[in-house]
Steps between C-alpha positions, in 0.01 A plus 500: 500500500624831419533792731238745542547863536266794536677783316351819623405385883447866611234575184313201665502631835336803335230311322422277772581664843305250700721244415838402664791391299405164524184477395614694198778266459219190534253672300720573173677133498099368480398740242843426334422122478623351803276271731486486864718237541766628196466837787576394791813307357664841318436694862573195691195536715184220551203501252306542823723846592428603074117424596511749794647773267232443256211526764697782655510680137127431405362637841681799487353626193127311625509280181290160535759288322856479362388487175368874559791596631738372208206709287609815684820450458484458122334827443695698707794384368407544135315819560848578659706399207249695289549804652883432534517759777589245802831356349286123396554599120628186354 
């Protein structure tokens, strides 16, 4: 498995301030591809400690599911690239 790196970690911050760095981290490697299991390996964590973050991540923004959450995060992050004006411009 290859590495995964968030490039612009500070633009994130910015577009999603209720999240810590983790569940940013946790959040792009799922949207990116990676499964719970594939997760917790790269950050060396459990799946149940990856599970947490998730719940943690969809409460905060009083979604229903993670599905809804990875939704948010998709349109934020392309309205963001959009826009260019947050540093995610590809």
């Amino acid at each position: 498995m290859k590495p995964f790196y968030i490039n612009n970690l500070p633009a994130y911050y910015r577009l999603f301030p209720k999240l810590s760095k983790r569940e940013i981290e946790i959040l792009s490697m799922s949207c990116a591809g990676l499964d719970r299991n594939e997760i917790a390996i790269e950050l060396n964590i459990s799946v149940h400690t990856v599970n947490n973050h998730f719940n943690n991540a969809v409460t905060k923004y009083e979604l229903k599911s993670l599905c809804k959450l990875k939704a948010l995060f998709y349109f934020v992050i392309n309205e963001s690239r959009a826009n260019s004006a947050d540093g995610l411009s590809e």
